[in-house]
N, C-alpha and C positions, 0 to 999 in steps of 0.2 A: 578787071575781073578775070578769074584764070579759066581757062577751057575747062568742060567738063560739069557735070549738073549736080554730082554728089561727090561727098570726100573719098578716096579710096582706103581700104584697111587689111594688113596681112597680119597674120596668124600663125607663128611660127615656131617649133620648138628648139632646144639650147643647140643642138648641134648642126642649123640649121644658120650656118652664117658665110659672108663671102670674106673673100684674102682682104683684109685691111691694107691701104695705101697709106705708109706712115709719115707719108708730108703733112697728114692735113694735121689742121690744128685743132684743140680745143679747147672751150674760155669755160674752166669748172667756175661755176656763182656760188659761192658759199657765203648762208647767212648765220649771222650767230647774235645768241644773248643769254649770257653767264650761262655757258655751255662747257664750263670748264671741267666737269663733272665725266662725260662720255667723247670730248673731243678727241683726245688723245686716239679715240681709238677710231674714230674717222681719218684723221690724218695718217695713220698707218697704213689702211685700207687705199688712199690715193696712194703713198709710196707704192705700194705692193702692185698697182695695176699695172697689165702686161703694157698697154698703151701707155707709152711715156710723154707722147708729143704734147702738155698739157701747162697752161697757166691759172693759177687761183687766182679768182676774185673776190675778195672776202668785205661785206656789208654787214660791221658789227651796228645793232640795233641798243647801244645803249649799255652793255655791259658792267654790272660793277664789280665783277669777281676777276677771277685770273685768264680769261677769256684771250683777250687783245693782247697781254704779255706771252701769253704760251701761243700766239698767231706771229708774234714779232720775232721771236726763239726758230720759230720756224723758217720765217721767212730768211734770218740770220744762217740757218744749215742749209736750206736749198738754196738761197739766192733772193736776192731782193727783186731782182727781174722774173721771179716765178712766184712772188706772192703779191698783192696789192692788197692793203686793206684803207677802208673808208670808210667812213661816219654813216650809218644808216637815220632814213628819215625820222624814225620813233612814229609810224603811224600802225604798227601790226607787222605780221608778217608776211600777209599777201604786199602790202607796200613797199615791204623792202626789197622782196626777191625781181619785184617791177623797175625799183629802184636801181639795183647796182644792172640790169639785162640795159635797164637805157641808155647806160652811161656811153657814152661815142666813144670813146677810149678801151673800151672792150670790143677787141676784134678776131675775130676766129672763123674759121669754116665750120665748127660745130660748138652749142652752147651745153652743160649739163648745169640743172641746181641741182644745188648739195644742201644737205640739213646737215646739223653741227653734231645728230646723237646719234645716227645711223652708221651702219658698217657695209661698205660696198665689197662685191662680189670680186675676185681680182681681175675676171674679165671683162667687167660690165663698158667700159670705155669700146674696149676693143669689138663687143658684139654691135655696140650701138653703131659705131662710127663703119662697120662693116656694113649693116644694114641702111643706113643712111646714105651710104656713098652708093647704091646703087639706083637712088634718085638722083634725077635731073637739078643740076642746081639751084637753078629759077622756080621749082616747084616746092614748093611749105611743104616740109615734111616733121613730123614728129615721131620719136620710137620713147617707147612705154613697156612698162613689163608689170607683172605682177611680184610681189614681196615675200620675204619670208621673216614671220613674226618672232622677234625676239621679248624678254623681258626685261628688267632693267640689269640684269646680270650678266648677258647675253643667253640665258637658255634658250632654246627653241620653244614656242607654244603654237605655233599656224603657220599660217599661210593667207593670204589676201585670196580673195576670189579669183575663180577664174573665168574668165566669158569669152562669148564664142559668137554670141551675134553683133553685124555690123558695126565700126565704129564710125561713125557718122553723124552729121548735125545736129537731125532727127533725134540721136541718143543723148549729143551731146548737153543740150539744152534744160536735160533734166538730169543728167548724171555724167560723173564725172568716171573714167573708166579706170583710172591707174592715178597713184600720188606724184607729185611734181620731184623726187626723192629718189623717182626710177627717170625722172625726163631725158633726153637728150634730143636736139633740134638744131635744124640746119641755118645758114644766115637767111634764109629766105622766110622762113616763118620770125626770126630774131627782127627783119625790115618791119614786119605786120605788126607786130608788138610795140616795136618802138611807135611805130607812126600811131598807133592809139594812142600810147602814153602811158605812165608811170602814176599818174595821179585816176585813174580810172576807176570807178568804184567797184571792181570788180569781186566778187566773193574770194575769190581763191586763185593764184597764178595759175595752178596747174588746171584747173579747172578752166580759165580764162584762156590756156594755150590751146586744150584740145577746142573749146565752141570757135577759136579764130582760123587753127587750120581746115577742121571740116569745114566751117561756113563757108570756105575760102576756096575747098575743092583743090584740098592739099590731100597729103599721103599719111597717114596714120596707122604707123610699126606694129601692133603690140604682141611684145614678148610674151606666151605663155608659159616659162619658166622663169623664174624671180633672179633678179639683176642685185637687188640688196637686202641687207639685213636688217628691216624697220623693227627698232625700240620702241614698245609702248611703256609709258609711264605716265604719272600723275600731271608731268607738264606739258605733254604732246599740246601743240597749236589744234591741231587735228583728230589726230590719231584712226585706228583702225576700224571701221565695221565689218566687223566679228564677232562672233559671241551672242547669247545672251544678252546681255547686259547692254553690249555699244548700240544691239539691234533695237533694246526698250527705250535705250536713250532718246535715238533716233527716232522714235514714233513721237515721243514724247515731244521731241523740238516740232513736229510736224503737225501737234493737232495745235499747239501752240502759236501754231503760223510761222514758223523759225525758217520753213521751205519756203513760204510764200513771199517773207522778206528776201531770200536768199534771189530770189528769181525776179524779184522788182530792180533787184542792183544790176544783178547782169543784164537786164531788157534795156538797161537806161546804159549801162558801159557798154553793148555792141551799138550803141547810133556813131558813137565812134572810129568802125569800124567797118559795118553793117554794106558798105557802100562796094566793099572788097569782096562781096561772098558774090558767090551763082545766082544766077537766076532762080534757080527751083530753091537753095535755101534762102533764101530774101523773101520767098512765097510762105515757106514754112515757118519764117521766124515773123511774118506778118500774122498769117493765118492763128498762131500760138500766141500772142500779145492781144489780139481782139478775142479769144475762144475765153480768157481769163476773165473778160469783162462780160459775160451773157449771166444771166440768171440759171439754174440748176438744170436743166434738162437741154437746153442748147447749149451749155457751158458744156454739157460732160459730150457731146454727140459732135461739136465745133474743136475741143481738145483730139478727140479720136481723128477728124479730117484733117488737124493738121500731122498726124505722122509719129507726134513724138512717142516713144519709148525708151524705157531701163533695158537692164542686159537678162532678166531673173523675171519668171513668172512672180516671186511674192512680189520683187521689187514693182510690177505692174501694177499689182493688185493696189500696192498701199498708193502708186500713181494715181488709180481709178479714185480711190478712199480721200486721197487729199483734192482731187477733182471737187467729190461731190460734197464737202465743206468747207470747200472756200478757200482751201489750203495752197494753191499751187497759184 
């Protein structure tokens, strides 16, 4: 267990970074499936970054378009020792980004995933690994940032939220703060992932990194200036909450019980884990697993003592809302 009883979180804006030390290295995880469509201009966006010290790891998930040829083309211009690609397990996408991080053959001082449709910023390497390196090695750190909304054309249409209160276990447990598409993390938090495992039933990688550092009483970055340029389009794994629309969605998975599923898989993927966090959160991820099981009025009053919260008063609200049927 690391010193310390909560995770720590800085909050920092773009011009707010230290001198990058260009020895270290970094293992970009790029996962793909018939991505042939926007890759091209992701692969650009790595050429272009100011940090060059970088190896691609590429976990194609099954591809039957021109994906894997236009990854071989590449690896043929930059070098075969700068791209790796490998068969992904065909279990989703939280499985495979789990997949190729385990692989022991991937070794770096810093790790970033990469999505196949997204456009990075040309210094997002160079901010991350600046802020990164002013942590302790031994200490799990992750840096995260907010996005900026493209469409499938690249127009601009948003922006990702921004938040400002703590990023910590407490939060993490019920929300996820930044997409795995802005991550960047150090081999110390990459140790804690591996030792879970790749087969974990966890909802979401990115989501899975930030409950394992907090719980762990690591370091949690987040940029409040956006690091990339997320495409939304019709085949997002994910995609944004923004809008209208993603926000009806969202309720809609949620009277559904879609949260409630979402939260039974991660309770049961940190026993995993669960052994590696503080003391105080091993009380709160206790306290939050029995608060689920009371009947209405101890359920919503046992949720409240243990701690958790969203970043957004609505977002509280609908936490209280899915509290009080049965939702969370």
């Amino acid at each position: 267990m690391l010193n310390g009883t909560t995770a720590a979180s800085e909050f920092f804006p773009l011009d707010d970074r230290s001198s990058v030390n260009h020895v270290a290295t970094v293992a970009v995880l790029l996962c793909t499936r018939n991505g042939e469509r926007y890759l091209a201009e992701q692969m650009i966006s790595l050429e272009r970054q100011t940090f060059q010290n970088f190896k691609v790891f590429v976990s194609d998930d099954g591809s039957n378009d021109a994906t894997v040829a236009m990854l071989k083309e590449y690896a043929d211009r930059w070098g075969h020792d700068r791209i790796s690609i490998y068969e992904g397990p065909l279990k989703g996408f939280a499985r495979n980004f789990l997949s190729i991080s385990c692989r022991q053959n991937v070794e770096a001082d810093y790790y970033a995933w990469c999505d196949q449709d997204d456009i990075w910023n040309s210094d997002k390497l160079e901010k991350a690994v600046g802020q990164l390196s002013r942590v302790p090695r031994n200490e799990p750190a992750l840096y995260c940032s907010r996005t900026e909304l493209i469409d499938e054309s690249g127009k601009h249409i948003g922006f990702s939220p921004s938040f400002s209160r703590p990023a910590n276990f407490r939060n993490a447990l019920v929300q996820n703060i930044a997409g795995g598409n802005t991550m960047v993390f150090n081999h110390a938090l990459m140790n804690l992932l591996r030792e879970a495992g790749a087969e974990v039933p966890a909802v979401s990688h990115d989501w899975w990194a930030y409950m394992i550092v907090s719980g762990c009483g690591g370091k949690v970055l987040y940029d409040v200036a956006p690091s990339v340029r997320y495409r939304q389009h019709s085949a997002n794994c994910v995609g944004s909450n923004t809008g209208i629309f993603e926000k009806s969605k969202r309720i809609k998975q949620l009277l559904h019980g879609r949260f409630r599923f979402w939260m039974d898989q991660n309770l049961v993927a940190l026993q995993a884990i669960s052994h590696r966090f503080t003391s105080e959160n091993i009380q709160t991820l206790e306290k939050f697993g029995a608060a689920r099981q009371y009947r209405l009025l101890r359920r919503v009053l046992e949720i409240q003592r243990a701690g958790v919260y969203r970043q957004t008063f609505l977002g509280n609200l609908g936490l209280t809302v899915a509290t009080l049927i049965r939702r969370v």
